[in-house]
VOBA-741526 format. One record per residue (C-alpha): x, y, z. Coordinates in steps of 0.05 Angstrom, whole numbers, plus 5000, padded with zeros to 4 digits. Layout:
XYZ;...
END
This chain:
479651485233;475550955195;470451445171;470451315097;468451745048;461751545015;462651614936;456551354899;457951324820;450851524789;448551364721;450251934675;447552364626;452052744572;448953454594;448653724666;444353354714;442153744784;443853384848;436953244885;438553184965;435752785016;435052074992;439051505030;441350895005;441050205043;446450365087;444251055106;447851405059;445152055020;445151904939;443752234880;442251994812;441552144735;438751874677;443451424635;445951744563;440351614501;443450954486;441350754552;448550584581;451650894638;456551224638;463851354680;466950634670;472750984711;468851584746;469352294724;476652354734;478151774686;472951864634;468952454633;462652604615;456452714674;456652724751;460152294805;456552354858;459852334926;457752455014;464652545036;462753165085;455252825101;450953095035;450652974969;454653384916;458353214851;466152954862;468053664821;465354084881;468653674932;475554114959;479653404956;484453144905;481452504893;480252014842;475351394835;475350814803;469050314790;467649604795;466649474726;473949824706;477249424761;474748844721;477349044652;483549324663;485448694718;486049104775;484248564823;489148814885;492049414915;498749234876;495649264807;492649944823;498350314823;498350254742;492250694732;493351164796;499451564778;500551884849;500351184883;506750724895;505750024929;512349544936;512148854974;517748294982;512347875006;506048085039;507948335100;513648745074;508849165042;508149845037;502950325006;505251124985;501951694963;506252344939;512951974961;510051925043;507251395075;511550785104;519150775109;522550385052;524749715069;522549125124;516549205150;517449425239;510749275272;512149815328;510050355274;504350515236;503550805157;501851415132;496251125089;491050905114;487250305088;478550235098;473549735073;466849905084;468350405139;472749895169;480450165184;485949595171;491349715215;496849395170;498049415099;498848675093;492248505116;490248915052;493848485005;487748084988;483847974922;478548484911;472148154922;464448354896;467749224894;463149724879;468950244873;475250414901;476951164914;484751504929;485252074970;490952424959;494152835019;492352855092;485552705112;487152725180;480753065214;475852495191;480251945176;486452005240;492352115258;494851625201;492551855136;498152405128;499152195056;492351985043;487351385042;484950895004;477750685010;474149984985;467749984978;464549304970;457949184936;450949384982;445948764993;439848914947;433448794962;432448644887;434347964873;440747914842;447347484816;454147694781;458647114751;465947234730;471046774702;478046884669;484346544638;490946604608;497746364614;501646184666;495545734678;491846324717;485246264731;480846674766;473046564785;468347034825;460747024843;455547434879;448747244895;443147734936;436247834947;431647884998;430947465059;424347735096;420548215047;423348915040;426548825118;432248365105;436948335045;444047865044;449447904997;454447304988;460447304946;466246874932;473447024893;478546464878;485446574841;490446154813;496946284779;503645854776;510046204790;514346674735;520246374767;523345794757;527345444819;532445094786;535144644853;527144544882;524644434799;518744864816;515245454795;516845914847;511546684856;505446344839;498546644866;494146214905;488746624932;481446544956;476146994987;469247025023;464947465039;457547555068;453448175080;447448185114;442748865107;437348965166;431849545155;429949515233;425950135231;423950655178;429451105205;434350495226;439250045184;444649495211;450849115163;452548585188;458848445144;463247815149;470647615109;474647165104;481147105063;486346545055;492946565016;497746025005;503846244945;508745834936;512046514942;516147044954;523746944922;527747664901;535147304866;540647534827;540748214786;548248474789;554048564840;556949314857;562949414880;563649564960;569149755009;569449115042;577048715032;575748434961;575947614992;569447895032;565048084972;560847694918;565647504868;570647194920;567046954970;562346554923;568146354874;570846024939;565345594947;564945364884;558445674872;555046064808;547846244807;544145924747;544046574706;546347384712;540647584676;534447674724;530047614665;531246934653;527946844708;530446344738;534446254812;537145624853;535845924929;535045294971;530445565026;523445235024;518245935007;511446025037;507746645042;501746325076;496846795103;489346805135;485547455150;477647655159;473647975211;466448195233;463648855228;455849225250;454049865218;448650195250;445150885211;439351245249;437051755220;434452255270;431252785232;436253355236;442052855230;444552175225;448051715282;452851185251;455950615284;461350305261;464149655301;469349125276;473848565298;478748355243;485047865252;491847785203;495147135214;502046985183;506146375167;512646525120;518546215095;524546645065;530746555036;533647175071;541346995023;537847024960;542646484933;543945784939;548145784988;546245515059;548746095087;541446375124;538145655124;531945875159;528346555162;521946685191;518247095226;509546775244;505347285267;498547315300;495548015301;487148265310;485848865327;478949255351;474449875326;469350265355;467350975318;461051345333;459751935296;454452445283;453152845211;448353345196;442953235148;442653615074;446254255057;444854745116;449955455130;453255055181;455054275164;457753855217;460953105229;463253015295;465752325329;469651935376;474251325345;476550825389;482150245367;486649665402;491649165369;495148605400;500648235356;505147625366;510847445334;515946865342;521546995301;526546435279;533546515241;538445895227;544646065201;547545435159;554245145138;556245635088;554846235138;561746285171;565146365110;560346895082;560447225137;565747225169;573447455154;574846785112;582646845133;581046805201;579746265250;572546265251;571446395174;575345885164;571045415205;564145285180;562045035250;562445695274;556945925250;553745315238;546845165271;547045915310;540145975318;536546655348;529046565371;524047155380;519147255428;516547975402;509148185431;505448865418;499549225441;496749845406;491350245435;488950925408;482451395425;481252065381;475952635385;473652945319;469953375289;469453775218;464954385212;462654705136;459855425139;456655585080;458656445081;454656545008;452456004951;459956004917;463556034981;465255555037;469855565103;471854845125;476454755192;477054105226;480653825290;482353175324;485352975389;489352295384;492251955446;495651365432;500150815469;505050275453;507749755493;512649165465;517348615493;522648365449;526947765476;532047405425;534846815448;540946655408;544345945416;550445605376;550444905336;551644595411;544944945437;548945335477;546946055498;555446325512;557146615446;563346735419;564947445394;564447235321;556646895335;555547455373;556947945306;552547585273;545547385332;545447745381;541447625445;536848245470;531348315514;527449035521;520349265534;519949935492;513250335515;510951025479;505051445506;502652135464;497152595459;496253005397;492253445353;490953535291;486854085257;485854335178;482154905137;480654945077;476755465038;473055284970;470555724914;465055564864;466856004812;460655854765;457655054773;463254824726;469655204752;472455064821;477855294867;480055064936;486455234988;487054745037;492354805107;493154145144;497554075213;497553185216;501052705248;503952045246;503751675307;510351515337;512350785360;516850315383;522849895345;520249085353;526448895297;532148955354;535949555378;543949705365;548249455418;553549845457;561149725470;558849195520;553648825466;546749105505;541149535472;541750135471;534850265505;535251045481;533450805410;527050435427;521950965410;520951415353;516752165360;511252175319;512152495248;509553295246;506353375177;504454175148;501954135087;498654595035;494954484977;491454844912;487054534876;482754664811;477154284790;473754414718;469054194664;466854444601;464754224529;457754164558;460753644606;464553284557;471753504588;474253344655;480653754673;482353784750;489854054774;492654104837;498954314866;502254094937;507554234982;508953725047;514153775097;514253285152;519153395215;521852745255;521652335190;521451615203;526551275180;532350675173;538250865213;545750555230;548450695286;556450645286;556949855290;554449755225;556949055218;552348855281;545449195253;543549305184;539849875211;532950045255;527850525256;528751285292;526852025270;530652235219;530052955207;526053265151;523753135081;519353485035;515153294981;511553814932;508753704859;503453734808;497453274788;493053344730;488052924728;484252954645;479352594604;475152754544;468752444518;469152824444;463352284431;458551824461;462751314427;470351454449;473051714512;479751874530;483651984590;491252264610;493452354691;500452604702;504152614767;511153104779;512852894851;519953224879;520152774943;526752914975;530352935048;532853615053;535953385126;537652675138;544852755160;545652005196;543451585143;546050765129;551050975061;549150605002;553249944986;558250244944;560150735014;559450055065;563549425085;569549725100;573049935178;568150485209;571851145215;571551375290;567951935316;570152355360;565552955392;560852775331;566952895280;568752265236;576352235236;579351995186;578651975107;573551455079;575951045018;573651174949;567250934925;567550164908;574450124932;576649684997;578750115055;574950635105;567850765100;563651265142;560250995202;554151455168;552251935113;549252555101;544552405043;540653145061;537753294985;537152574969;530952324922;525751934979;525451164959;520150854916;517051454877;518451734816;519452514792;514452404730;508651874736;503051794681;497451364664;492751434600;488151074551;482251054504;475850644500;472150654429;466150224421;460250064363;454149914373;451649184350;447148604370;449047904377;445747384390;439647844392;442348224448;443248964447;450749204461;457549474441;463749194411;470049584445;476449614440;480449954507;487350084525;490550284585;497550404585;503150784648;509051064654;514751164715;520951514709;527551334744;527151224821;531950944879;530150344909;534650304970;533850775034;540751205011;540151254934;545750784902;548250774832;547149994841;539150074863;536350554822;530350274776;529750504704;523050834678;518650414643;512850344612;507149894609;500849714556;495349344571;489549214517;482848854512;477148794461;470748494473;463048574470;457948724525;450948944540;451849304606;447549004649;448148324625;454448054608;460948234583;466947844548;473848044529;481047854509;486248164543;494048244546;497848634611;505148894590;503448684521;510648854503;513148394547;517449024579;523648774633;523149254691;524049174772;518949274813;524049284874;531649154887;535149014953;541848924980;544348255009;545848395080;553648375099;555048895046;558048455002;555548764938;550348314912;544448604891;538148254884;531348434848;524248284843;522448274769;515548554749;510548024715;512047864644;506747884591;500647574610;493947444567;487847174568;480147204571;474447474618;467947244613;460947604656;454347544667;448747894701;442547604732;
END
């Protein structure tokens, strides 16, 4: 499961280079290389995929062989392009990987996609796991936010696009994204980067390595700080509120024990302290709640208007203190012994998350939710042994055993303030009418968690002829859960008996959920070289998700207890096939690689109501089926040695196609639940948007998935001259990098009220560098200065506000590197 695939970017040549076998790198790793281009540059800023031109050179199945040959839709991207285009975090990615979507609230409402699967849309339930999985340096991360962090010293980053279940678990049905981080060098060493712009941001990172003991021991340390102030302005705390406050470490230490032998010893450490995260006022739809219970009336009655109804002003009044304060690192060994026929890898880790928030869970300013917060202390363990066959044999082989325990807890904290009762509450009755009601009603959370998983793999390559290969895989998974969730819920007395309007609102539970499953996963796929430029491959996969356990409360019964039936959630079933063509021509000079995909997962994980859908916004269970299919084409075109050019396009159709108990979008919510009877509704729901009856659920079967768009792109160009300055030998460039998203719902049950416009987004830069040495640019990102949402949300209570996250505004600045 944290096997990642080894993708070494050689130096290339503008004609076809022949991959040499057998050589290792530092860490064990087979590599090939090439001879840089006649200028003496190397080429593939962005890797084959992006740029064209030459080989990338890559060990995903234990041997080396170009990126084009390999049966995977994949793409990679390099340390120096991270660097010019800005892409210093998983977030910023997204804009040069069309196939990827990443949306966060605040780090650990996070969630990474691939193809539309991945995470359900919306707050984050530890008791489940994504469907991409995240590795640095072999190293799985358990949780998305622990991957939130500042890219530090990268060599490259590759995307895997679909399952990779066999070598990577039970948790990569959509894909994976690997980090690679820079190798100590036995070659002494040291990388210095600085940038600057508005919004007073400021960024600095450093790397130094050598040698400690002669050719036996080599370190690597390396050091990334980043500072922005917010976008937002708070107009009742007179701060900048979404700033960036970021700082990371990181030490390697590289251990030649034996001629056959290598240990890593890696080290990280990561702090982040935002004064951050605040979504605020975008519009207000119209719901079926009584018209005194939505926006317009209920905040008219309080006096209140939010500081502007134009999210781009950016500015908001919410009166809730926001931190987004987190700490994460860990320890890892890598062991590679090379044992003639085959190598023996070890890969062992320890990593910790720890997380201290602040939210403003009203979005207004209002002290309606005074306090909302939810610290969490998670670490979790790895052990993976594994054993790959040496070179290109008939038969190929990785085989391995993966071993992996969590623990998390949380202690959960919600104040409801003065304003509550009248927000929510009827404000003709008694207790609306009373702000003491709700006043003070306080719910504690006591929520603990412990993961443990074990797997059995193996993947096996027979060779039948030169042009043809068979590849099946399988891996056993067994995995457990166990939680305890107890919410304590007192009133503005400290008292624990709750009246039935508090009780609407907090209420108490206590449940320990447990899930236990075995499973197994297996794929095949079958490649075709049809000459060394032209390749074909069919791939089957059979993957799973692991199930889990709700940790975010249960819906109560008529008699206000959990119902314990809803605890657990069956793993998702994933079948998914894949074509794929991969191409070059022009004497190398073209890059043109296609695939096409078709994913159906059964026992969907989801956000589901049950019918009291004024006690629980909704919780997680299986949710039927969806299906995702599409195409990718991934270009790019070197029609010199002095411009390059590159196009990827994304048409993903992600869709439920049976999801017949969904939560109805706002405009179908707030009103009196219809009944059901022998799972009929009775009764006739009010029109959209007017007060009345609304279903107790919906059938959204059909529906678009949340968060991904039908038609994704990403493009650019890179032209350079050569020149000298300063008697140094380099080029003068000019680069742009620009992406596009169509339309796509940003709420759970599409809404006319949460759907997010396309848009698109240019970033330039223009600079001179002498690779090798040192590089500086100017820069602008969304150099239009192009409104758009990166998310939108509902305010809970179905009153009809909406509230959005705007994407960053233009930013510009300059980057400065050198080489030692």
């Amino acid at each position: 499961m944290s096997l990642t695939l080894a993708l070494i970017l050689a130096a290339q040549a503008t004609t076809p280079q022949t991959a040499s076998e057998g050589a290792t790198d530092p860490q064990g790793t087979s590599v090939v290389t090439a001879p840089a281009t006649q200028e003496g540059r190397p080429e593939g800023r962005l890797g084959t995929a992006q740029q064209g031109g030459g080989d990338v050179v890559v060990t995903a199945r234990r041997r080396a062989e170009t990126i084009q040959s390999v049966p995977i839709a994949m793409s990679v991207i390099g340390g120096t392009a991270l660097a010019e285009t800005g892409t210093y975090n998983v977030n910023r990615l997204t804009q040069i990987q069309p196939t990827l979507q990443f949306y966060s609230t605040n780090p650990r409402n996070s969630a990474a996609n691939i193809r539309g699967l991945g995470a359900p849309f919306g707050l984050t339930n530890d008791g489940i796991e994504q469907g991409v999985g995240i590795y640095v340096d072999q190293v799985y991360y358990s949780r998305i936010a622990s991957a939130t962090f500042d890219f530090t010293d990268t060599e490259r980053i590759e995307v895997l696009r679909g399952p990779q279940g066999t070598l990577y678990g039970k948790n990569t049905t959509a894909g994976a994204i690997n980090i690679i981080t820079r190798a100590p060098s036995f070659t002494p060493e040291a990388r210095v980067e600085l940038s600057a712009g508005n919004y007073d941001f400021f960024q600095a990172k450093a790397s130094v390595s050598g040698p400690l003991v002669d050719d036996k021991v080599a370190v690597r340390l390396s050091t990334s700080i980043t500072t922005r102030r917010g976008t937002i302005w708070n107009t009742r705390q007179q701060e900048w509120q979404n700033s960036q406050d970021n700082l990371s470490l990181r030490s390697q230490f590289l251990w030649h024990a034996t001629p056959t032998l290598d240990l890593t010893l890696s080290g990280d450490y990561a702090r982040q302290n935002p004064n951050c995260c605040v979504q605020y006022y975008a519009r207000v739809g119209a719901t079926q709640r009584p018209i005194n219970r939505q926006y317009a009336a209920l905040a008219a009655a309080q006096g209140y208007s939010v500081p502007s109804t134009n999210a781009f002003d950016r500015v908001t009044d919410v009166d809730t203190d926001l931190r987004a304060k987190q700490e994460l690192g860990g320890l890892s060994l890598v062991a590679n012994w090379d044992v003639g026929e085959a190598t023996l890898t070890s890969v062992s880790a320890w990593r910790f998350w720890h997380w201290d928030p602040s939210n403003d869970r009203d979005f207004i300013g209002l002290p309606i939710t005074t306090v909302s917060a939810n610290p969490s202390q998670q670490s979790q363990v790895t052990q993976e042994i594994r054993i790959a066959s040496n070179g290109k044999r008939t038969l190929d082989y990785v085989l391995g055993a993966f071993y992996f325990w969590q623990s998390i807890d949380t202690q959960g904290l919600q104040v409801q303030g003065p304003a509550a009762s009248a927000f929510l509450l009827n404000p003709t009755s008694a207790g609306g009418r009373d702000p003491a009601t709700l006043n003070g009603l306080t719910s504690r959370n006591t929520i603990g968690f412990t993961n443990t998983s074990a797997a059995l793999f193996g993947k096996l390559t027979w060779h039948v002829d030169d042009r043809l290969s068979v590849s099946p895989g399988l891996r056993l998974n067994y995995d457990r859960k166990d939680g305890s969730y107890v919410s304590t819920v007192t009133n503005g007395a400290g008292s624990t008996t709750l009246t039935s309007d508090q009780r609407g609102v907090l209420a108490p539970q206590n449940y320990t959920p447990s899930f236990t499953n075995w499973n197994l996963s297996g794929d095949l796929t079958i490649a075709y070289a049809f000459n060394p430029n032209v390749h074909y491959y069919a791939t089957y996969a059979r993957s799973y998700k692991s199930g889990g356990i709700n940790l975010s409360g249960l819906p109560l019964d008529a008699q206000n207890n959990p119902i314990l039936a809803t605890q657990t959630v069956r793993p998702e079933k994933v079948n998914h096939f894949e074509l794929g063509l991969k191409t070059q021509f022009a004497d190398r000079r073209a890059t043109v690689n296609i695939a096409g995909f078709w994913t159906e997962i059964g026992d969907y994980q989801a956000t589901v109501n049950n019918l009291q859908v004024n006690v629980l916004r909704g919780y997680l269970a299986n949710a039927g089926r969806v299906r995702t299919r599409g195409v990718e084409i991934d270009s790019a075109f070197r029609p010199t040695n002095r411009f390059n050019v590159y196009a990827n396009a994304a048409f993903t159709d992600a869709r439920y196609t049976r999801f017949t108990n969904a939560p109805c979008p706002p405009e179908l919510s707030g009103g009196t639940a219809l009944p059901v009877v022998n799972g009929q509704i009775v009764g006739t729901p009010a029109a959209a948007g007017t007060p009345g009856n609304s279903l107790p659920y919906c059938d959204i079967s059909g529906q678009w998935l949340p968060g991904v768009s039908r038609w994704a792109f990403s493009y650019g160009a890179e032209y350079d001259l050569p020149a000298t300055v300063a008697g140094t030998e380099g080029q003068f460039y000019l680069g742009y990098d620009g992406s596009y998203r169509s339309k796509f719902s940003s709420n759970p049950s599409r809404s006319a009220y949460t759907d997010i416009n396309g848009y698109s987004l240019s970033n330039v830069r223009a600079g001179f560098k002498a690779p090798g040495s040192w590089n500086a640019f100017i820069w602008a990102r969304n150099l239009f200065d192009h409104n758009y949402y990166e998310l939108l949300a509902t305010q809970s209570g179905s009153t009809g506000l909406i509230v959005g996250q705007p994407g960053d505004p233009r930013t510009y600045g300059f980057t400065i590197s050198k080489s030692f």
